[in-house]
LOFI-834490 format. One record per residue (C-alpha): residue number from 0; residue in three letters; chain; x, y, z. Coordinates in nm, 4 decimals. Layout:
i; aa; ch; xx; yy; zz
NUM; ALA; A; X; Y; Z
...
***
This chain:
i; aa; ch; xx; yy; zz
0; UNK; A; -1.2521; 3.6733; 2.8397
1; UNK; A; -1.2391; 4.0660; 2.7657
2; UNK; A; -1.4952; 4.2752; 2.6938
3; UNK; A; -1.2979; 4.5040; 2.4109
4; UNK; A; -1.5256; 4.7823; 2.3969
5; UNK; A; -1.4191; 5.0404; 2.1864
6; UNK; A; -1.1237; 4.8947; 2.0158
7; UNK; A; -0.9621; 5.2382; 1.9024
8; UNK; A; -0.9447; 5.2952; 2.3274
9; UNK; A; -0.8457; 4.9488; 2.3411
10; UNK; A; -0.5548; 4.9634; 2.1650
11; UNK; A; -0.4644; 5.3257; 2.3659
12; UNK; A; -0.3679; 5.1015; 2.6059
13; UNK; A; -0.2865; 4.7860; 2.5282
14; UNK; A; 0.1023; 4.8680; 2.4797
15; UNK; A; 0.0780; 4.9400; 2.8765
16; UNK; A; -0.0309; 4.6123; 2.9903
17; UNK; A; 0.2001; 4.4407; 3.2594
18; UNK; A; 0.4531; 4.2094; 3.0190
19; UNK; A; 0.3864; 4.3156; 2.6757
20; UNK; A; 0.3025; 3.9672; 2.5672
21; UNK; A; -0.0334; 4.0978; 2.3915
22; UNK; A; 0.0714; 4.2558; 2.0691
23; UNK; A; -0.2060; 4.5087; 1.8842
24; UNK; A; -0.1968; 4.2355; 1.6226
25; UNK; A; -0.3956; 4.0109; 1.8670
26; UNK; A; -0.6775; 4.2607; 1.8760
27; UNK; A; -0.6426; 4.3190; 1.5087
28; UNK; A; -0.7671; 3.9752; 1.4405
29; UNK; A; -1.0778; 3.9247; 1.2980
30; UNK; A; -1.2566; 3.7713; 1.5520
31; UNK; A; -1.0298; 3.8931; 1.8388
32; UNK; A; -0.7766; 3.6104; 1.9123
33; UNK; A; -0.7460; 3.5230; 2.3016
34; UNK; A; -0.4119; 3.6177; 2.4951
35; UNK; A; -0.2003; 3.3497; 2.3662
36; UNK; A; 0.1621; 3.4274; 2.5454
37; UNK; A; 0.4289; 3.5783; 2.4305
38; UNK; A; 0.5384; 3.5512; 2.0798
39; UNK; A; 0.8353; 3.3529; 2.0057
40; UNK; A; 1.1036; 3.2815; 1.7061
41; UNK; A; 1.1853; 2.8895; 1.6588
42; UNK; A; 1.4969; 2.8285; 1.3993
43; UNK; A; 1.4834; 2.4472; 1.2111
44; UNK; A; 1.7316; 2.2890; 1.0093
45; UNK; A; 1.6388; 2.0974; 0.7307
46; UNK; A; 1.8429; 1.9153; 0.4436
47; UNK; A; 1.8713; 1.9549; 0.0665
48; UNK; A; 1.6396; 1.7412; -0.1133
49; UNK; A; 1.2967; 1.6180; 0.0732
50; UNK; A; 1.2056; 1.6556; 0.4535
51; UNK; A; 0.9013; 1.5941; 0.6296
52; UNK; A; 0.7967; 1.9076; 0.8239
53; UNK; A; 0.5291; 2.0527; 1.0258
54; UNK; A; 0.4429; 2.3759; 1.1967
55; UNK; A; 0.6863; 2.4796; 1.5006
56; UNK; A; 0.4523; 2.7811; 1.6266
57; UNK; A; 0.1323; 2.9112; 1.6187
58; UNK; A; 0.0589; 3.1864; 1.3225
59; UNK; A; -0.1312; 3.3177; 1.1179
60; UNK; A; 0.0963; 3.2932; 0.8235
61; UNK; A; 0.0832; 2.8498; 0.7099
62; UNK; A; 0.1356; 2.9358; 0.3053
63; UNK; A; 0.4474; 2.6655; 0.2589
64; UNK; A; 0.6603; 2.8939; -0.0241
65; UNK; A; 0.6589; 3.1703; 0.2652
66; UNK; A; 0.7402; 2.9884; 0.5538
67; UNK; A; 1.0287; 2.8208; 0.3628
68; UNK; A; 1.1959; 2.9949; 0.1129
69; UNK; A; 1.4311; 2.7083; -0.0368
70; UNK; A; 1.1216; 2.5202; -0.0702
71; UNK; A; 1.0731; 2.4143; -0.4127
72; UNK; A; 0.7425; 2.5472; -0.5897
73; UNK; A; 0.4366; 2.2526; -0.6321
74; UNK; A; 0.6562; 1.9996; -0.4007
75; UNK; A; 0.4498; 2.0231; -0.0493
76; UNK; A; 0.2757; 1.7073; -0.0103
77; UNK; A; 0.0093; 1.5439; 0.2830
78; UNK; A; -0.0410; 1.1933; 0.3224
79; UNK; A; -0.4139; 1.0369; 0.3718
80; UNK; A; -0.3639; 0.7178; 0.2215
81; UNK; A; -0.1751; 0.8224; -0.0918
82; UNK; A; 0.0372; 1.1400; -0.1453
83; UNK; A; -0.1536; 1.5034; -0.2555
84; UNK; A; -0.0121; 1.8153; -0.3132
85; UNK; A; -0.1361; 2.0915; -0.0496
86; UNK; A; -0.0190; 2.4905; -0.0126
87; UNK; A; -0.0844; 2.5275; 0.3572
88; UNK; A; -0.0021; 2.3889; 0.6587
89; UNK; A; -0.2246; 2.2887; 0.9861
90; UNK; A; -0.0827; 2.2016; 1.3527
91; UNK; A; -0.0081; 1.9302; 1.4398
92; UNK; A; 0.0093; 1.7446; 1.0455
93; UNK; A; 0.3431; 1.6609; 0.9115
94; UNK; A; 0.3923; 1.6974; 0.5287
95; UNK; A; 0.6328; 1.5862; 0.2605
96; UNK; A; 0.8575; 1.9155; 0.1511
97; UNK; A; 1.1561; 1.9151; -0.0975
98; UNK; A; 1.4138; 2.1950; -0.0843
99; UNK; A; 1.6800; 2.3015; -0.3391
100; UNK; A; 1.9625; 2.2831; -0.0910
101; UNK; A; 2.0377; 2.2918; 0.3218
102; UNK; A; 1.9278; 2.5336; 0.5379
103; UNK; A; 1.7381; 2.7158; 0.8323
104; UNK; A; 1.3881; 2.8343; 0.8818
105; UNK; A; 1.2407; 3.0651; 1.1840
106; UNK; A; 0.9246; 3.0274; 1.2556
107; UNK; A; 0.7567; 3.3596; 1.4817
108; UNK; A; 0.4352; 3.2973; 1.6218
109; UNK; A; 0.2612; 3.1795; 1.9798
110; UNK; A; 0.4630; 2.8750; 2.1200
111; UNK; A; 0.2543; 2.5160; 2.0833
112; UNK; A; 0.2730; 2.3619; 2.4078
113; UNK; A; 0.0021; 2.1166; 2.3875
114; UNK; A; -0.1590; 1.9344; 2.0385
115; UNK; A; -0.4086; 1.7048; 2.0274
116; UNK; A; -0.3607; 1.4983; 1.6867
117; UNK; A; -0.6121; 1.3262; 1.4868
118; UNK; A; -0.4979; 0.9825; 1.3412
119; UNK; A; -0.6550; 0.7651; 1.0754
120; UNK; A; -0.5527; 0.4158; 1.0769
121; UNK; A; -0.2388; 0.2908; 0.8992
122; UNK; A; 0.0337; 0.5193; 0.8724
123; UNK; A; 0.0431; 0.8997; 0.9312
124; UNK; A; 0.2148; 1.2616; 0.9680
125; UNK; A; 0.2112; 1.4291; 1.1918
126; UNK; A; 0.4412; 1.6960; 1.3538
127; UNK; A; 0.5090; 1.7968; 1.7087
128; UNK; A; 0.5403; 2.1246; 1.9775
129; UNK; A; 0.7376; 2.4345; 1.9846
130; UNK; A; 0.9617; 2.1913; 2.1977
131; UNK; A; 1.1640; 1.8800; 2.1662
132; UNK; A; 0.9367; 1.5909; 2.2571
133; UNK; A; 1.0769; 1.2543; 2.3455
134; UNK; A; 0.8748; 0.9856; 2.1859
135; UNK; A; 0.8033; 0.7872; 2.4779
136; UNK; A; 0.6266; 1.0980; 2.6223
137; UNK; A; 0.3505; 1.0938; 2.3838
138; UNK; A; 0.0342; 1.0484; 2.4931
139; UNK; A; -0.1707; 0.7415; 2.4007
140; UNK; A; -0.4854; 0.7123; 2.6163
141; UNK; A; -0.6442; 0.4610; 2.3412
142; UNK; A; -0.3393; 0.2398; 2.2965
143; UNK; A; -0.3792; 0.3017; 1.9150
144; UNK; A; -0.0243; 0.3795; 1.8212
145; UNK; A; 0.1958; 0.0478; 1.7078
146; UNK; A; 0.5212; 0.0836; 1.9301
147; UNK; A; 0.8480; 0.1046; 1.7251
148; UNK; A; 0.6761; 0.2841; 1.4472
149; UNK; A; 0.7766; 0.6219; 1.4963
150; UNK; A; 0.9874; 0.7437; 1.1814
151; UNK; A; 1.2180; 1.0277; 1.0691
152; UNK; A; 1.3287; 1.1486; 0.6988
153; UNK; A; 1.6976; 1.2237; 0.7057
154; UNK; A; 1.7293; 1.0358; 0.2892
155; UNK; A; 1.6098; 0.7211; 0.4369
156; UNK; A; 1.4056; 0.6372; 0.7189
157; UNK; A; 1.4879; 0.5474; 1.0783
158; UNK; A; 1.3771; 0.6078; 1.4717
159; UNK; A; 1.3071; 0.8810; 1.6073
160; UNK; A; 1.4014; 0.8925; 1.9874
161; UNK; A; 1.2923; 1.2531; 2.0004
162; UNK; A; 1.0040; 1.4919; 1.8358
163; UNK; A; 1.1678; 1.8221; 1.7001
164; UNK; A; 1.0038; 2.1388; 1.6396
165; UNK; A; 0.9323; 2.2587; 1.3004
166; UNK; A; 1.0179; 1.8462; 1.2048
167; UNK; A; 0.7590; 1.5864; 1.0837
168; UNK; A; 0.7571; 1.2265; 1.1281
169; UNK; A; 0.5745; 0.8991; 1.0443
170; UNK; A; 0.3398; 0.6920; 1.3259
171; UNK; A; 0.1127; 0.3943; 1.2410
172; UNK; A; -0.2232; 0.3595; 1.4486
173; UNK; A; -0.3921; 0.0806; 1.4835
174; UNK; A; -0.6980; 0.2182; 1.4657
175; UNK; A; -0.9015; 0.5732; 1.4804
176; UNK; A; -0.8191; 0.8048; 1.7250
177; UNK; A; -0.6301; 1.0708; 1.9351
178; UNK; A; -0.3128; 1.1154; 2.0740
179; UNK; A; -0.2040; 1.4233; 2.2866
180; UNK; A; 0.1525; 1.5746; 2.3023
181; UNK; A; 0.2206; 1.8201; 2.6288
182; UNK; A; 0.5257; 2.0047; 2.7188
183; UNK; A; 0.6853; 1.8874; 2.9650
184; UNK; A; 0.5185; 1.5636; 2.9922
185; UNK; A; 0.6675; 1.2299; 3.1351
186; UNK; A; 0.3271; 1.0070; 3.0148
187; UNK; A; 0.5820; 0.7516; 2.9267
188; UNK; A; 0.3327; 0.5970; 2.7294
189; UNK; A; 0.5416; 0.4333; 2.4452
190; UNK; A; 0.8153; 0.2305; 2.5862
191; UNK; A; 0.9367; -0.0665; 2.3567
192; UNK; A; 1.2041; -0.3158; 2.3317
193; UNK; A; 1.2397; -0.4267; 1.9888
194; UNK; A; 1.3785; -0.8013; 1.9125
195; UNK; A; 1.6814; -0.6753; 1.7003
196; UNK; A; 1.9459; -0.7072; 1.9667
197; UNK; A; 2.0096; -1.0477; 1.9175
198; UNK; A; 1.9023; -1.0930; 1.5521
199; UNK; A; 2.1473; -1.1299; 1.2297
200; UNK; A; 2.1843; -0.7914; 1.0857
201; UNK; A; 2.2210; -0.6342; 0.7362
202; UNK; A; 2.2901; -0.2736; 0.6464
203; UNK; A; 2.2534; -0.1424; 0.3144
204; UNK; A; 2.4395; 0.1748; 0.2918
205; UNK; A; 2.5827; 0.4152; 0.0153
206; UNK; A; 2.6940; 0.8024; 0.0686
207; UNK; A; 2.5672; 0.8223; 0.4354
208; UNK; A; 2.2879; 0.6602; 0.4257
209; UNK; A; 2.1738; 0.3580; 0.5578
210; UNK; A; 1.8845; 0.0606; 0.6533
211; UNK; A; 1.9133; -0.1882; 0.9012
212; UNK; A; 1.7432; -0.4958; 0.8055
213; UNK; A; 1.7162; -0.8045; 1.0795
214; UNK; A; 1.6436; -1.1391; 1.0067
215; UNK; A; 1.6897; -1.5348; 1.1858
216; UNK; A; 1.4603; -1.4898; 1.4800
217; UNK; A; 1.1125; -1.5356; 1.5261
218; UNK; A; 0.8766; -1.2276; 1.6179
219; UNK; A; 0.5577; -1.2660; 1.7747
220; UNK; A; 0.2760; -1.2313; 1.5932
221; UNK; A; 0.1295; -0.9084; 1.7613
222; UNK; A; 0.4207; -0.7297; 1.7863
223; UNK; A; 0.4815; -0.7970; 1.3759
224; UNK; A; 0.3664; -0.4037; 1.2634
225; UNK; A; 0.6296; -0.3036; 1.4983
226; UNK; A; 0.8771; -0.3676; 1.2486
227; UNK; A; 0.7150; -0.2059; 0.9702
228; UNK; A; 0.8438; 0.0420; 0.7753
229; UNK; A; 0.6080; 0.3765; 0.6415
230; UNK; A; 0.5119; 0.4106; 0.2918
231; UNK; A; 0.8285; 0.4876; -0.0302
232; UNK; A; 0.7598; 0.8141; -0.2390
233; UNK; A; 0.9255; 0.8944; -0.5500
234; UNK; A; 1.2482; 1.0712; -0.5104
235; UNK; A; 1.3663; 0.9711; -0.1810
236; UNK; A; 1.7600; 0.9169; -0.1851
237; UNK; A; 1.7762; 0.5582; -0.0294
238; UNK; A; 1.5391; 0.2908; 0.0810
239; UNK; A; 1.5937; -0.0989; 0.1439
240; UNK; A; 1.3108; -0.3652; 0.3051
241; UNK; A; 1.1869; -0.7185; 0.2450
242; UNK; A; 0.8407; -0.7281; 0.0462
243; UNK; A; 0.5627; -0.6288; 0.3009
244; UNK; A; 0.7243; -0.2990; 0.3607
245; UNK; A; 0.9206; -0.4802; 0.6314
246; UNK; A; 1.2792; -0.4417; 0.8265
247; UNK; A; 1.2298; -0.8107; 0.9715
248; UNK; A; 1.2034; -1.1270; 0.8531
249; UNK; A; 1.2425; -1.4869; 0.9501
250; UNK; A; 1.3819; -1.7616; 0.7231
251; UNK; A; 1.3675; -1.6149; 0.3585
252; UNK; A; 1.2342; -1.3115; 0.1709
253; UNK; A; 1.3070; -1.0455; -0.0845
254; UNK; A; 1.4960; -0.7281; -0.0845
255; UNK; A; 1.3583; -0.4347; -0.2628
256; UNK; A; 1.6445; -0.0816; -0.2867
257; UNK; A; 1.5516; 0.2367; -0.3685
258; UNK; A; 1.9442; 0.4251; -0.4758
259; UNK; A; 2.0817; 0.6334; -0.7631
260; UNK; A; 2.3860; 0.5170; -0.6763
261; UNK; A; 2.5787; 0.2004; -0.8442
262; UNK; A; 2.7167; 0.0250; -0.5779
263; UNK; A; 2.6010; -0.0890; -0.2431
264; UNK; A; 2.7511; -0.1629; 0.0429
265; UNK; A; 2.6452; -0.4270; 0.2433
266; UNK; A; 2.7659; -0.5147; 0.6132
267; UNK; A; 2.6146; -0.7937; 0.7667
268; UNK; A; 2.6617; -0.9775; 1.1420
269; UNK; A; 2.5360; -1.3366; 1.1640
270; UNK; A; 2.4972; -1.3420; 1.5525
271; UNK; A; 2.2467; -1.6867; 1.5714
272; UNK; A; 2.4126; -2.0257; 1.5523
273; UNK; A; 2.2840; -2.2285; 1.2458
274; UNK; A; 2.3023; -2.5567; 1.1163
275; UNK; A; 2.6336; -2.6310; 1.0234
276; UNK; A; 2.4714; -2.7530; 0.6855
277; UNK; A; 2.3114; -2.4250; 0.6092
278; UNK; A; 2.4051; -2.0635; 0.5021
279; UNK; A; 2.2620; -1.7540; 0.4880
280; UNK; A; 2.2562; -1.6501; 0.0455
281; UNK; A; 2.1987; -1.3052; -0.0595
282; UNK; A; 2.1540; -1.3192; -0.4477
283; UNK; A; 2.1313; -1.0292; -0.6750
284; UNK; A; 1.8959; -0.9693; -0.9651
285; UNK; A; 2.1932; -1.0730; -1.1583
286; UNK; A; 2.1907; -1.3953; -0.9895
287; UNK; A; 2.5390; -1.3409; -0.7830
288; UNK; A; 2.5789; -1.4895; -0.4873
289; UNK; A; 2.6750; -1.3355; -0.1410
290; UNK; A; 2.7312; -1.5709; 0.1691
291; UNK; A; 2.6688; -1.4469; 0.4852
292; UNK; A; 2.9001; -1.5510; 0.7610
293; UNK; A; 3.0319; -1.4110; 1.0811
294; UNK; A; 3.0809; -1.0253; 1.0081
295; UNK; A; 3.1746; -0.8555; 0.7173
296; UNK; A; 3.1554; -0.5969; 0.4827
297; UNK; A; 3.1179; -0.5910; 0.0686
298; UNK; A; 3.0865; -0.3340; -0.2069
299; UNK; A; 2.8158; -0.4851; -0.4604
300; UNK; A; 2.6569; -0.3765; -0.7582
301; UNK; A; 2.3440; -0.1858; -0.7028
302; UNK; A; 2.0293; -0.3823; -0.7602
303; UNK; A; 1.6447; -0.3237; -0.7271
304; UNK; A; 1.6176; -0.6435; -0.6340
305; UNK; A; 1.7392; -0.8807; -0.3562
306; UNK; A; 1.6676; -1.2299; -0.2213
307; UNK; A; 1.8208; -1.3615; 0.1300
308; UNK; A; 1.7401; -1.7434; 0.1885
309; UNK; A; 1.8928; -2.0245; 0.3883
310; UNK; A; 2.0342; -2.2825; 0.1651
311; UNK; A; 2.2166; -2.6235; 0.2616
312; UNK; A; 2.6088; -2.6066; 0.1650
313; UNK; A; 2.6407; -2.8787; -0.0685
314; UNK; A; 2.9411; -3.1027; -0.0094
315; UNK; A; 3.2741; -3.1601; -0.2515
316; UNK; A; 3.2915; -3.5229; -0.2507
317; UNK; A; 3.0996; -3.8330; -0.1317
318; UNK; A; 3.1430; -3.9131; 0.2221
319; UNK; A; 3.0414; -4.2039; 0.4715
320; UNK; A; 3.1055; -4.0622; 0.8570
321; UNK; A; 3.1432; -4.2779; 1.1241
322; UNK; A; 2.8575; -4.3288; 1.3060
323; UNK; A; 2.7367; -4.1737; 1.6069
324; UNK; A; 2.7469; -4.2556; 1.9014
325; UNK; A; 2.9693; -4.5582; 1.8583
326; UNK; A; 2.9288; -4.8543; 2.0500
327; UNK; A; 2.5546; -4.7972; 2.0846
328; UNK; A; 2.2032; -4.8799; 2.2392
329; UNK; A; 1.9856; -4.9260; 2.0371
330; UNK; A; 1.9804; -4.6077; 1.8246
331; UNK; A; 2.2774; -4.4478; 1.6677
332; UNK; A; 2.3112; -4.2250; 1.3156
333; UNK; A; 2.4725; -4.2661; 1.0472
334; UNK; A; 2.5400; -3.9773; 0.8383
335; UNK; A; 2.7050; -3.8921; 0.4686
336; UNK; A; 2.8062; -3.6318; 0.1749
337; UNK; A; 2.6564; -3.6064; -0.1618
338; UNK; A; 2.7504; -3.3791; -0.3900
339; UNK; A; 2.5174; -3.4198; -0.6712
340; UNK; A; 2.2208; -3.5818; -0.6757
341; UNK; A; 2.2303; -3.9774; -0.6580
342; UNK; A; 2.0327; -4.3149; -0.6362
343; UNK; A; 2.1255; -4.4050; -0.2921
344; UNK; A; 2.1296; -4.7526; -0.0848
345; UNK; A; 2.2084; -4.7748; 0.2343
346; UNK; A; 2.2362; -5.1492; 0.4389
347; UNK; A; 2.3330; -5.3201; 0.7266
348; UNK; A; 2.5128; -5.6777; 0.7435
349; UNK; A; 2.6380; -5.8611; 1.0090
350; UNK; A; 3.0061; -5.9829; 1.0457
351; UNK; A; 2.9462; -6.2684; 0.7749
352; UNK; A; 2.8337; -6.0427; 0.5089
353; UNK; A; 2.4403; -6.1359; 0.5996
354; UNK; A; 2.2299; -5.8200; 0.5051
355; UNK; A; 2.0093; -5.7049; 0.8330
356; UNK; A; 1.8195; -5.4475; 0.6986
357; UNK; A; 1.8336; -5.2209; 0.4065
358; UNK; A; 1.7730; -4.8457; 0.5862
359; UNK; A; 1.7244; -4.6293; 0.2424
360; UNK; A; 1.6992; -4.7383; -0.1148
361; UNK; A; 1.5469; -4.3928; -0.2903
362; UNK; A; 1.6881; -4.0678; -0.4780
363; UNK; A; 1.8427; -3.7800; -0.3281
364; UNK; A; 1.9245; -3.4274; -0.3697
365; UNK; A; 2.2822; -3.3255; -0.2715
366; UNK; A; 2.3607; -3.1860; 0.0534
367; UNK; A; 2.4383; -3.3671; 0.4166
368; UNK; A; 2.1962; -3.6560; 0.4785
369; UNK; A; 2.1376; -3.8832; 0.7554
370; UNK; A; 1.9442; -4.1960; 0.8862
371; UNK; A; 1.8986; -4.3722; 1.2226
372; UNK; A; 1.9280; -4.7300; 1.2795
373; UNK; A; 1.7391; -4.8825; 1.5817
374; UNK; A; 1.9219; -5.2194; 1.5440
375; UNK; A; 1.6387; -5.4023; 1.4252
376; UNK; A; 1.6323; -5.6378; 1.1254
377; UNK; A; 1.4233; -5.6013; 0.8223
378; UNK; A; 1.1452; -5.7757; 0.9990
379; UNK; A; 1.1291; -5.5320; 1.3283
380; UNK; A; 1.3133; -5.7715; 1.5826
381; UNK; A; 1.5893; -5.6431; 1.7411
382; UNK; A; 1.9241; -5.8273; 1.6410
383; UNK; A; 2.2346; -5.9366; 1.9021
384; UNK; A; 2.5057; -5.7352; 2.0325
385; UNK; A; 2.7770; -5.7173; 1.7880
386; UNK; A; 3.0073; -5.5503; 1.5236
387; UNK; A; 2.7599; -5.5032; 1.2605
388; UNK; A; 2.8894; -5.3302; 0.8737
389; UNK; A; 2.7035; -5.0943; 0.7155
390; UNK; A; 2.7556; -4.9955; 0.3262
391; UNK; A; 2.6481; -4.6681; 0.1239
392; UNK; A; 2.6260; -4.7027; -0.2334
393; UNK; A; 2.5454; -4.3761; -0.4839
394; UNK; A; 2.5891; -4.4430; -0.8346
395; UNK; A; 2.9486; -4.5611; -0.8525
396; UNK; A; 3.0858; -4.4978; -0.5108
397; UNK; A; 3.0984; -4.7478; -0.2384
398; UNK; A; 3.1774; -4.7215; 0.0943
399; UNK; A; 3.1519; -4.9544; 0.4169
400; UNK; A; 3.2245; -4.8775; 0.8064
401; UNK; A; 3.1988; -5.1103; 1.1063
402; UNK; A; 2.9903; -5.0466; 1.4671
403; UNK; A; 2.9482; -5.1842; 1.8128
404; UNK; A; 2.5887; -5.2774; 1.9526
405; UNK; A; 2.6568; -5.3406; 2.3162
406; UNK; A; 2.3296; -5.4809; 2.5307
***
């Protein structure tokens, strides 16, 4: 620390210290800032409509219609939990802002080279250095930051790999606390390998922007937030996610889009093997039906509303398939069509036209059934080795096929 003195002799000589990196504006200050560095100018892009920003230096000037012109007035917002509108900005907090069209912003003031950042729990704002950041460099001493969370605005949401000056972006915490961001840092802290790889995919996409959505494979249950997405706002150009605010799901759940748009495009890869019985359905709000196999890609109405399930491909006719495996001992499976719903009976009989054992005499829904026979009679005991008949019978169709029981 200085001892200013007389600050009219102060400034006498200020402009002949070593560097020039102390400006008269530093002694101006009322209190008397600390030597700070040397002022720089940091330019950020941003896009037409809204973009999440945050301070990219250190000033004295945070009103939000003078650090960015093409701002629109009334449309800077902070998040705490819901969305409120704010005039000025604070390091290290990232804020909703919506412009009237593309464009650049310099920011002059003292470089930010280290931040450390306040988060509540849920989902936050926050904004980085004077410096691109990689994510994984952040520092998380408490472990309070979900991994995969990290968020950028560009229309729709998706990763960030890297924290950009003058840029804001969305984290969830799992709790209060701190995180630290340092220039230069290699903390490594936030490493994580998300499940998607492997999983089916579907994008929703429509004038260059896009969601991934990932679905058929089981997550565990702590690393579920990890797929979460952060919080819709009114206005933003695109948005897609199953209910939960979610970007993963298992066997079944519901779309909900956010477009002005009125089509879709939908690509989808089904990478895990299925039942051969079962398909993945996408049905509209309209109640049109999409299936889902291999790759693809389809132009769609748009909807609000979406619902992706796993439902059993019904069959075209009635079918009895030969059993399996044939000759057997003692267990083998019989199998058959139905396509409708029927009053079925299945039976065994021996070579004379005896009946062994009735397997199934009950209702069904349509779809691919099957039983197992243990060769056993209709008392438990188990019957000889022989060609034995079995019969199928659903309203008026008939069928009968012959098997081996070796011993």
């Amino acid at each position: 620390d200085v001892d200013l003195g007389d600050l009219s002799q102060m400034l006498n000589w200020v402009d002949k210290l070593d560097g020039g990196g102390i400006t008269r504006e530093a002694f101006r200050s009322d209190p008397p800032v600390i030597w700070r560095g040397r002022m720089i100018d940091v330019e950020a892009g941003y896009l037409s409509d809204w973009n999440i920003v945050g301070l990219a230096v250190e000033s004295d000037e945070t009103f939000y219609e003078s650090l960015f012109p093409n701002s629109l007035p009334g449309t800077l917002f902070e998040f705490s939990g819901a969305y409120q509108a704010v005039e000025e900005l604070e390091l290290g907090k990232g804020y909703l802002l919506r412009f009237s069209e593309a464009g650049s912003v310099t920011f002059s003031g003292y470089p930010i080279n280290e931040l450390t950042i306040g988060l509540s729990q849920n989902w936050n704002l926050f904004s980085g250095l004077s410096v691109p950041l990689p994510v994984e460099n952040i520092n998380d001493p408490e472990g309070i930051i979900v991994p995969g969370t990290i968020y950028e605005l560009t229309g729709s949401y998706a990763d960030a790999d890297t924290l950009h000056p003058g840029k804001g972006y969305w984290i969830r915490a799992t709790e209060v606390g701190e995180i630290t961001l340092t220039a230069g840092a290699l903390a490594r802290q936030l490493s994580f390998s998300k499940g998607t790889a492997d999983a089916n995919s579907l994008t929703f996409s429509h004038n260059g922007h896009s969601v991934d959505l990932y679905f058929g494979k089981g997550i565990p249950e702590n690393e579920w937030l990890s797929y979460s997405l952060p919080p819709v706002f009114p206005g933003m150009a695109f948005d897609a996610r199953f209910t939960g605010d979610m970007k993963y799901m298992v066997d079944s759940g519901e779309i909900k889009v956010l477009n002005q748009s009125e089509t879709l495009t939908l690509k989808y890869d089904i990478k895990l093997d299925m039942d051969e019985h079962m398909n993945w359905v996408l049905t509209s709000a309209s109640d049109k039906d999409y299936i889902l196999e291999g790759t693809g890609e389809i132009t769609v109405p748009s909807s609000e509303r979406f619902v992706l399930t796993r439902e059993p491909v019904i069959p075209v006719t009635f079918n009895l398939h030969q059993n399996f495996p044939n000759p057997f001992n003692p267990i083998t499976t019989l199998s058959y069509d139905l396509p409708k719903d029927s009053d079925i009976r299945l039976a065994i009989f021996d070579m004379l036209g005896n009946e062994i054992v009735t397997l199934l005499s009950t209702h069904q829904q349509a779809g691919f059934r099957s039983v197992q026979w243990d060769a056993t009679d209709s008392m438990g005991r188990p019957v000889s080795a022989g060609v034995y008949l079995y019969q199928i019978q659903a309203g008026e169709f008939v069928q009968t096929k012959k098997m081996v029981l070796l011993k």
